[in-house]
Every structure is written in structure tokens, then in C-alpha cells.
C-alpha positions as CSV (number, residue, x, y, z in Angstrom):
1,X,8.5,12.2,12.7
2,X,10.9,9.3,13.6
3,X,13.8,10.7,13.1
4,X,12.9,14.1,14.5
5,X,10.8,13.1,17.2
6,X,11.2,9.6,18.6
7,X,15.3,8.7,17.3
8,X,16.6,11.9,19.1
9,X,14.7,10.8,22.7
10,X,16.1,7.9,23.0
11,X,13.9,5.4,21.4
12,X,16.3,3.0,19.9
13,X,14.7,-0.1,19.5
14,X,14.9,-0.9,15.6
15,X,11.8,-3.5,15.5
16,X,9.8,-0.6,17.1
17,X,11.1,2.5,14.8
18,X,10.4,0.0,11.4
19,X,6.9,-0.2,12.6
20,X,6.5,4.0,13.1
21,X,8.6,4.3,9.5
22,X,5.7,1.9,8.3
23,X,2.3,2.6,9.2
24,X,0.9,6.4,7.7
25,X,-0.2,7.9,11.0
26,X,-2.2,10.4,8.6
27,X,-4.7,7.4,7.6
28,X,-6.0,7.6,11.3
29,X,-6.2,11.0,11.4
30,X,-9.4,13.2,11.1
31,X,-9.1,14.9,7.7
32,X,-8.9,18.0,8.9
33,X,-6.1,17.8,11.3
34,X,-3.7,15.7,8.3
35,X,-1.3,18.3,7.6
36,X,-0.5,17.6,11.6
37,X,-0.4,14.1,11.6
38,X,3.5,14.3,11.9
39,X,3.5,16.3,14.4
40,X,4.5,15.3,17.9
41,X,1.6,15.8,19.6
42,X,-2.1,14.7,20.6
43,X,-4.9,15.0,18.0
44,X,-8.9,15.2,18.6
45,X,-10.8,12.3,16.9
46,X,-13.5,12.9,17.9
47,X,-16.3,11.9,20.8
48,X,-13.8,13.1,23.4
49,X,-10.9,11.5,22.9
50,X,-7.4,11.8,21.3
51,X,-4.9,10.1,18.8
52,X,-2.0,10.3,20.9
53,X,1.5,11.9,20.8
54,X,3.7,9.8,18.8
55,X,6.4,10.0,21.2
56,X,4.2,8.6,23.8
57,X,2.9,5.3,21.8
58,X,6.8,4.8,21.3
59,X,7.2,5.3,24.7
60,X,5.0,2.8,26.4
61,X,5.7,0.3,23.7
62,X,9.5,0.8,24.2
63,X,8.7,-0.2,27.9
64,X,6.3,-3.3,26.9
65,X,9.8,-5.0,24.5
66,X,7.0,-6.7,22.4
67,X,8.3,-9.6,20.6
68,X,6.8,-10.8,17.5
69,X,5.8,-14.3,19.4
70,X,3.9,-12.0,22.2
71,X,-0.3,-11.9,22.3
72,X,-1.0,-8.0,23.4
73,X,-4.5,-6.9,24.9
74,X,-4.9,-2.9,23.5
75,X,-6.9,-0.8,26.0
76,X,-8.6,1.7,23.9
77,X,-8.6,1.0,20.3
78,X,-9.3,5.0,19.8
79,X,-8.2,6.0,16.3
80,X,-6.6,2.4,15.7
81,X,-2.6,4.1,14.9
82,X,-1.3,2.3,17.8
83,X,-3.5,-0.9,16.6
84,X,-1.8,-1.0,13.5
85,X,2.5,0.0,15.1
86,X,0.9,-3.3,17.7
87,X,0.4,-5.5,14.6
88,X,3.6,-4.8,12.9
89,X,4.9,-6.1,16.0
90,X,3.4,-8.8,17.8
91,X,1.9,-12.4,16.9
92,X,-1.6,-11.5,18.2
93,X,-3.4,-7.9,19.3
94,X,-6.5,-7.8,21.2
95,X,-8.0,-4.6,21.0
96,X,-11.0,-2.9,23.6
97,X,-12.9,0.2,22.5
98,X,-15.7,1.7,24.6
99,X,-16.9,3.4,22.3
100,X,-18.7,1.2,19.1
101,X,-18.3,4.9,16.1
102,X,-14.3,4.6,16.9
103,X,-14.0,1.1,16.6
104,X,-16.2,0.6,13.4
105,X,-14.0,3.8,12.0
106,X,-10.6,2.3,13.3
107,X,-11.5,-1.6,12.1
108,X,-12.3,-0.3,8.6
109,X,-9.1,1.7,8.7
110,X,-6.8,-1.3,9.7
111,X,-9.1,-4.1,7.2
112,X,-8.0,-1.8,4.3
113,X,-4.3,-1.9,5.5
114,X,-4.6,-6.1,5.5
115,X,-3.6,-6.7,9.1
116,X,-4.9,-9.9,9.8
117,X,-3.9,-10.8,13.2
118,X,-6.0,-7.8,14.9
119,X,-9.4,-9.2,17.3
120,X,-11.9,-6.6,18.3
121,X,-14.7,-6.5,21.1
122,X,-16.5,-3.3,22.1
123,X,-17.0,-3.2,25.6
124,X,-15.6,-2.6,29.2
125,X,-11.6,-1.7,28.5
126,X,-11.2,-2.0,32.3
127,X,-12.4,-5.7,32.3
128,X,-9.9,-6.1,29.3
129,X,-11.0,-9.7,27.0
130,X,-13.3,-11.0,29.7
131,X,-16.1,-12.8,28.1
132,X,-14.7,-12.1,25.0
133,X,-14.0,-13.9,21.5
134,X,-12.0,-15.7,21.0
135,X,-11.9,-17.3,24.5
136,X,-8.1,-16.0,26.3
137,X,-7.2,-15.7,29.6
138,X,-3.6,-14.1,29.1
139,X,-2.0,-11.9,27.8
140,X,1.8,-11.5,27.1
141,X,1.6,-7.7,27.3
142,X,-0.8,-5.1,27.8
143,X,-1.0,-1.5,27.2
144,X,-3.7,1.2,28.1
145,X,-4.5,4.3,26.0
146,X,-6.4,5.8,28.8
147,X,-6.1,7.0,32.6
148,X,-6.9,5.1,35.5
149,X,-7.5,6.1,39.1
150,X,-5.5,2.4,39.8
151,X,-4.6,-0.4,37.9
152,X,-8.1,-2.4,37.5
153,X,-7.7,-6.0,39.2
154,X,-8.9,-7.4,35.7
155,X,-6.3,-6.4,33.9
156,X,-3.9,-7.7,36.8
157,X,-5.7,-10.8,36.4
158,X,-5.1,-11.6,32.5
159,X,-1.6,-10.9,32.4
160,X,0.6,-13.8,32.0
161,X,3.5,-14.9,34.2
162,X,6.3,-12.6,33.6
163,X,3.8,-10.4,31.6
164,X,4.4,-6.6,31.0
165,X,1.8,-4.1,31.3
166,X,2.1,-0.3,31.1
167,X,-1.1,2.4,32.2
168,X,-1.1,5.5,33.2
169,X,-2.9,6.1,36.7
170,X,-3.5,8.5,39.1
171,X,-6.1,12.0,39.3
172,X,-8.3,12.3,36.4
173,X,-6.4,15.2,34.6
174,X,-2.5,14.2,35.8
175,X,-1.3,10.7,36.0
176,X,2.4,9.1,36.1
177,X,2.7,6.2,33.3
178,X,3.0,3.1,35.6
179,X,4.9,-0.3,34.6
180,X,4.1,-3.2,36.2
181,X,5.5,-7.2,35.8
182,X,4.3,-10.0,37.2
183,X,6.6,-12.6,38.8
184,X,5.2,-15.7,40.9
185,X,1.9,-14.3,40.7
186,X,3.1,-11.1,42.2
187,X,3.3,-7.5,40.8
188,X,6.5,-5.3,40.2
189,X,5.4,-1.9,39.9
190,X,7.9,0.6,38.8
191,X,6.9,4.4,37.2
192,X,8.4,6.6,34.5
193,X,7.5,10.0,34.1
194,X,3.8,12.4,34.4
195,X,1.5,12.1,31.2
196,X,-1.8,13.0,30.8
197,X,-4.6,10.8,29.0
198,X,-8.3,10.9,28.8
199,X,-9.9,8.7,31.3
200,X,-10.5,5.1,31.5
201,X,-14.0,5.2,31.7
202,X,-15.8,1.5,33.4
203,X,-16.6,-0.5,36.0
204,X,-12.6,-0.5,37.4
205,X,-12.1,3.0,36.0
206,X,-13.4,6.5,36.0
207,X,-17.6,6.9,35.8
208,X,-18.4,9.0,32.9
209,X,-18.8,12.5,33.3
């Protein structure tokens, strides 16, 4: 998958490409649909959402440059892949998940592999760790697995100075993948390329269908 997928489109950072040699997408991967866990491309796991296209969770990582010192807020825990490539990376992942049968599925997943730096809430993605434990109010980097109609102020809100945080946003079916840094309180925005994810369903986001 790396080297067929990800090497060849110009994902070159080697901290990021250890962590995709590492962690065995198939684990988080419905049975049925292993033999394509390799495969570059979206996977149903169930309850209307998606384990998404490899190339794209290398994408939007590859954007964030996580160091291993940063503390990363997940938006959409979903099938927990791009949980596990966060923790191979980073000091500290904070992961959201909407909805409570994909987390439970997902934490048990990532207990089994040991990662041990992983916190979990079930709630709101769009009001990212608010109210949350343990108590944090910023985050080094922040990604979201799902679309938004705009960036939620929350998230805006808990990302540190000089922070990194990559969503797409836009329609509800067709979005462009949005980078945004924040510098003296202000936000950078910046945009590379149309995606398409599920919605970002909350309070900030899109209301459920």
C-alpha cells in the first residue's frame, strides 16, 4: 500500500510512512471487506460511515508535520486506523466519536495493539475536548475525519498558538480539504484540493439526516 500508493504521490515524510508500514490497516477493517484493506480507497464500517482512503489519512497528516512532542485532538475516531498512524506519531491523541458502537469497537481494537497515550470521549466532534477528561484547552494539531459546512469556532478555539488544523468543509457531498494556522490569535487559511467525506454531524456541523 505504501509503496504503491502513498511513496509514488508524493508523501515523503519518513516518520509518517514508518507509522503506515506499521499499523495493519486490515485489524480495523470489517471482516468482510479484508482482502481490500490495502487498497486505496474508502471502506464502509458500518452505521454510515467510512474507513478512509489511505492516501487521504497520509494526506492530511502530511499537512499537520506532527512531531512526536505534539498533543492532537482526532475528530472522528470512526474505525480507529487513523487513531492508531496518530499514536505512532505524536506524544498525546485525543480522539471524538459521535457515535458510542465505533468507539467501543475502535478502543478495543487500539487496547489490544498497547497504545497507551490514546484519550477517548463520546460526544459532540464539532465541540472537539470541551468538558472533557482529562481537563485541555489546546491542542497542538487537529485533524477532522468528517465534512463541515465551516470550520466550527470550537475547534478554532482549542488550537494552540501556531497550531495546525486540517478539515474538509464546504456542501454536504463535495468539500475542499482546508488548512488553517493560527498566528497571534489569528487564522491562516489556505486549501489543497476537493475530497469528499461524510458529514460532521453537531451542534457546529451538519444536523443529522
Amino acid at each position: 500500500m505504501v509503496n504503491k500508493h502513498l511513496i509514488p504521490r508524493k508523501i515523503d515524510n519518513k516518520k509518517l510512512l514508518e507509522a503506515f508500514y506499521k499499523v495493519p490497516r486490515h485489524l480495523y477493517v470489517p471482516d468482510r471487506f479484508r482482502r481490500f484493506a490495502y487498497e486505496d480507497y474508502p471502506l464502509d464500517i458500518g452505521h454510515g460511515q467510512t474507513i478512509s482512503q489511505p492516501y487521504m489519512v497520509a494526506y492530511m497528516l502530511d499537512l499537520l508535520n506532527i512531531e512526536n512532542s505534539d498533543k492532537v485532538l482526532e475528530i472522528g475516531t470512526g474505525s480507529g486506523y487513523q487513531t492508531a498512524i496518530l499514536a505512532e506519531l505524536a506524544a498525546e491523541i485525543y480522539t471524538v466519536e459521535r457515535i458510542p458502537e465505533l468507539m467501543i469497537t475502535a478502543r478495543n481494537i487500539l487496547d489490544e495493539q498497547g497504545y497507551k497515550n490514546i484519550y477517548y470521549r463520546v460526544g459532540d466532534g464539532t465541540k472537539g475536548w470541551e468538558k472533557a477528561y482529562p481537563p485541555t484547552q489546546e491542542f497542538d494539531k487537529i485533524v477532522v475525519s468528517a465534512a463541515s459546512p465551516s470550520v466550527p469556532q470550537s475547534l478554532i478555539n482549542q488550537l494552540a498558538e501556531r497550531g495546525l488544523l486540517v478539515i474538509p468543509a464546504g456542501a454536504r457531498r463535495s468539500q475542499d480539504l482546508i488548512l488553517i494556522e493560527k498566528r497571534n490569535g489569528e487564522t491562516i487559511e489556505t486549501r489543497h484540493g476537493g475530497c469528499t467525506f461524510v458529514p460532521l454531524i453537531g451542534s457546529e456541523g451538519w444536523d443529522a439526516e
